[in-house]
Each structure stands twice: as C-alpha cells, then as structure tokens.
C-alpha distance (Angstrom), angle and dihedral (degrees) to the residues before:
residue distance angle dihedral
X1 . . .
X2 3.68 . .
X3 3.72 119.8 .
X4 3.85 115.5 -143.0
X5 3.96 124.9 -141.7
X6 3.80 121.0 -107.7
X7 3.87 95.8 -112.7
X8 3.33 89.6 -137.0
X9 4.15 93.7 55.2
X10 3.31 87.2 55.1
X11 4.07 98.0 52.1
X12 3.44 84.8 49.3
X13 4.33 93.0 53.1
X14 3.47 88.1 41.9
X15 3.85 99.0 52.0
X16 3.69 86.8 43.1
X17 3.61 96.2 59.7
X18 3.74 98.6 37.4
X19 4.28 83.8 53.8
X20 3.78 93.9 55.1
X21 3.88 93.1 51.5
X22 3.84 88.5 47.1
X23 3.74 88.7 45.5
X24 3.92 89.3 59.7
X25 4.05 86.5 56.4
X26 3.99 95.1 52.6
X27 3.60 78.6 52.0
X28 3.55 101.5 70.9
X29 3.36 106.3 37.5
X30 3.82 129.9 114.2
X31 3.25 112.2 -103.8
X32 3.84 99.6 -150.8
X33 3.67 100.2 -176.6
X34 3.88 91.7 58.4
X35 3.85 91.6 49.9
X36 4.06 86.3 49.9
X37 3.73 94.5 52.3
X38 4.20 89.2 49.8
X39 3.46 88.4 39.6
X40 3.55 98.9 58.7
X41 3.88 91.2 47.9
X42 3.38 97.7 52.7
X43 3.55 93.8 47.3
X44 4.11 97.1 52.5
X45 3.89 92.5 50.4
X46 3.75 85.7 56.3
X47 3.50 98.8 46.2
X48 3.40 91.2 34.1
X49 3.85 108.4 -110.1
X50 3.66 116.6 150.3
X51 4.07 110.7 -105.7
X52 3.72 119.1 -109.6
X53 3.91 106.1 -125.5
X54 4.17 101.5 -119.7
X55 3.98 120.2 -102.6
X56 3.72 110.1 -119.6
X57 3.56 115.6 -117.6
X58 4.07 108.9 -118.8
X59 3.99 95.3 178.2
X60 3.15 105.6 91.0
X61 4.03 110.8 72.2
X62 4.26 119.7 178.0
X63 3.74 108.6 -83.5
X64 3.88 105.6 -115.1
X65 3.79 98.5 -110.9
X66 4.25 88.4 -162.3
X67 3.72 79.7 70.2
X68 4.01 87.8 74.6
X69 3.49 121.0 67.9
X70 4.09 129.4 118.9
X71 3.28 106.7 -76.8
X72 3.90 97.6 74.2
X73 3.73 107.8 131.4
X74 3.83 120.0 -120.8
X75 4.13 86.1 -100.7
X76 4.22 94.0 49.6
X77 4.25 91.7 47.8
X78 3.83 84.0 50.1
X79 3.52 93.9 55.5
X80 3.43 91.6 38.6
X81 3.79 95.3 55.3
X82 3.47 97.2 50.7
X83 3.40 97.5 53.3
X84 4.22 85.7 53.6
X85 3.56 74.4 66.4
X86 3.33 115.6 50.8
X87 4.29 90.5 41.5
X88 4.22 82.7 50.3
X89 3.63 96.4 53.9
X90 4.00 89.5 38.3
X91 3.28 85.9 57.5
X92 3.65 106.3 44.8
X93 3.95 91.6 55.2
X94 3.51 114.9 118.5
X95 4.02 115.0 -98.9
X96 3.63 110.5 -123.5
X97 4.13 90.3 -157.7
X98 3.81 90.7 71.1
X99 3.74 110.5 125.3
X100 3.81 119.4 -156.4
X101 3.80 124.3 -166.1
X102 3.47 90.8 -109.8
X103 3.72 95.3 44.2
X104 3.90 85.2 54.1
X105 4.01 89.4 44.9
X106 3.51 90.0 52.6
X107 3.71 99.0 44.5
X108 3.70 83.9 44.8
X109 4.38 88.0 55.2
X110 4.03 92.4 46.0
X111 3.42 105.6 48.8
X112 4.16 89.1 44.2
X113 4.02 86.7 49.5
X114 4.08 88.9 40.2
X115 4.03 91.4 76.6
X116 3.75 95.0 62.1
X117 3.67 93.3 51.2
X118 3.89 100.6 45.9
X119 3.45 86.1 81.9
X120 3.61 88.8 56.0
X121 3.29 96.7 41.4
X122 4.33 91.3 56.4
X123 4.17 94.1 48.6
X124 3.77 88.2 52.5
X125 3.69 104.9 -114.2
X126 4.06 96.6 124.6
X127 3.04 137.4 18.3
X128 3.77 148.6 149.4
X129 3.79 122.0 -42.7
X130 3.39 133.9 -161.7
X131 3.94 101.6 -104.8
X132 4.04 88.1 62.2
X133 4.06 87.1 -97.2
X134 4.27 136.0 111.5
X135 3.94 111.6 -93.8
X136 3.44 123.0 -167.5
X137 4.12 100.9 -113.5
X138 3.88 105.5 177.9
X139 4.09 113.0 -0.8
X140 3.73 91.0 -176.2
X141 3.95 91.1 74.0
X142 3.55 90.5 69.4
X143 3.83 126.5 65.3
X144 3.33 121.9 -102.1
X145 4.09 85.5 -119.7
X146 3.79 91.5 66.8
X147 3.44 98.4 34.1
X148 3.63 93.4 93.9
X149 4.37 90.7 48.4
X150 3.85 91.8 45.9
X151 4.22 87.6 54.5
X152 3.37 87.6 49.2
X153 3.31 106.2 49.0
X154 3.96 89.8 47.4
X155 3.46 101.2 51.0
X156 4.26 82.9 45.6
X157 3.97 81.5 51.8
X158 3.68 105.2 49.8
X159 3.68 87.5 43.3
X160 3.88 92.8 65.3
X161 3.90 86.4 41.9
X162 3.87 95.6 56.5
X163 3.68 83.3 47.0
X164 3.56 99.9 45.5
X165 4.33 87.6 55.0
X166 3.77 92.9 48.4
X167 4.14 89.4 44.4
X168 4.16 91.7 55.6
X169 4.14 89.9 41.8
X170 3.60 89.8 50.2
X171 4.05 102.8 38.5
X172 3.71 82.4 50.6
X173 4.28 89.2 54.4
X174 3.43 91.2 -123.1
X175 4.36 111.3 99.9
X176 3.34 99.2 162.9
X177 4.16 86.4 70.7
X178 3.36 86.4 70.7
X179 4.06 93.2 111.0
X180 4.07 91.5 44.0
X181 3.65 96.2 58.0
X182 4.00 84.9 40.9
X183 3.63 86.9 61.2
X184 4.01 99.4 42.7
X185 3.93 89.6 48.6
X186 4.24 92.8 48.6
X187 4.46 81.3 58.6
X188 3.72 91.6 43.8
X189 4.24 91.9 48.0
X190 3.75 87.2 38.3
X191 4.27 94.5 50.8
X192 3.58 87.4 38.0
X193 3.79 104.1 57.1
X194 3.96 115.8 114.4
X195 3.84 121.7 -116.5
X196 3.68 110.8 -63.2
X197 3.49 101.0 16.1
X198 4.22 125.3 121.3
X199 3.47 135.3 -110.4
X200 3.54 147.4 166.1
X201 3.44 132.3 -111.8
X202 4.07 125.7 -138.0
X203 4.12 83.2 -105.7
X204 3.41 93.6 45.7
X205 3.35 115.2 -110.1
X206 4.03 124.9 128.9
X207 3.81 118.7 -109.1
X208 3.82 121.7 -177.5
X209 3.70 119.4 -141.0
C-alpha cells in the first residue's frame, strides 16, 4: 500500500529547499552599503578628515528561545525557518570594515603621498577621475620644473589605489568585485573633495567643487 504525503509536509520540504538555494544567491551579492561605509573611512584618513566613531546597531535583540518548542504549527516553523535564513545569509556577508595589513600599509602610503598633491589638487592640475584614480586635468598649471615630481607621484598614487580596490575585493573572498568597490570609492573621492578641487563625473565630464 502506498502511503501519501501530508500536503502540508511537503509545502514545508519544498519551501525549505527552494530557501536554501535562494539563500546561496543573497550570498553573493554586493552589499553596497557596507562598501560605502569602508569607503568613506578609508577615504577621510587619507585626505585627512577626522573619522566618525560608528553608531551601534540596536536592532537586533536575542530571539526568545522559550518561543520554540514542538507545538509550532506547520505555518509558525515556516516562518521561523525562513527567518534562520535570512539572519544566516546576513551574517555570512562579507564585512567591509575588515582591515588587512596591506590595506593598512597602503592606507598608511596614500595618505603620506596625499600632502604633496593637495597642493595640486587646489591649483587644478589633478583631480578625481572617474575610475576612482588621479588624472592629470590641466598640466599647464604646474611648472615645467615639477612636472616631472607631480607624474610621479600620480602614477605612485593610483598604483596604491588600484591596489587598495583589489586588497578589499580579495580580503572580502570575493575578487571578481574588484570593479564594484572601484565604482563606490570614485563617489566617495568625488563627494569628498575639498572646495575647489576637480572631479569627474560618471559621464565624464570635469566638475569643480
């Protein structure tokens, strides 16, 4: 004799499994507002900028683990697996705060290298490009005499920076984000330049602040 399911066992199997696979997809997303925080404290200790202190988080509150026990109804362990979940895959994402030694070192060579070119930076000859590097804006306002530094010290810069994007994609395990956390550090450089100062915009035109 053949023994049917409980329809309702089944549901419950087949929104478990279908769950799981979509928890491997919230897995591997970027999670853009993560980069945007570390972004924006990485870029005001090379520019300077004194760090905002963090806001704790007070939303999360201990589940009440009374609230378990086996008399949930097919509906309640549902909603209780999914949310399992969603707090698993929260919690696997990768933490943008993390701070390698050669994220530090870095850091460390940028915002050393950043007081030669502030001076650059205010007469208009570089600024901010697009990519989340230094480009060469107007050559003529510096003398031919430091012409030769200021392209040194720019291709030095955007060295470290192309560096610095790769070293946050891979200390997070995830190298191919390499062009997404280009992207969120060219806005942070961009809102972050001082009054007078150049930057690109995403079409490519130069804006001064």
């Amino acid at each position: 004799m053949i023994k049917r399911l409980n329809p309702i066992n089944s549901s419950l199997w087949l929104f478990m499994l279908f769950a799981l696979s979509a928890c491997v997809t919230i897995n591997v997303y970027f999670p853009a507002s993560q980069a945007e925080r570390a972004a924006e404290r990485i870029v005001d200790k090379i520019l300077g900028e004194p760090e905002e202190k963090p806001e704790m988080d007070k939303s999360d509150t201990p589940e009440d683990k009374d609230a378990w026990n086996l008399s949930l109804s097919a509906h309640e362990m549902l909603a209780a697996f999914s949310a399992f979940l969603i707090n698993d895959a929260t919690a696997a994402q990768p933490d943008f705060s993390v701070n390698t030694p050669e994220i530090k070192r870095l850091e460390a060579s940028m915002a050393s290298r950043h007081r030669q070119l502030s001076s650059f930076y205010a007469t208009g000859a570089i600024g901010f490009d697009k990519k989340g590097l230094v480009a060469i804006k107007n050559a003529k306002a510096v003398s031919l005499k430091e012409r030769g530094k200021l392209n040194s010290l720019v291709k030095s810069e955007n060295s470290d920076r192309n560096r610095l994007y790769s070293a946050i994609a891979n200390a997070n395990g995830h190298p191919e984000w390499e062009n997404q956390v280009r992207e969120v550090f060219a806005g942070k450089w961009a809102q972050k330049a001082r009054s007078g100062w150049w930057y690109q915009t995403s079409s490519g035109s130069w804006k001064q602040k």
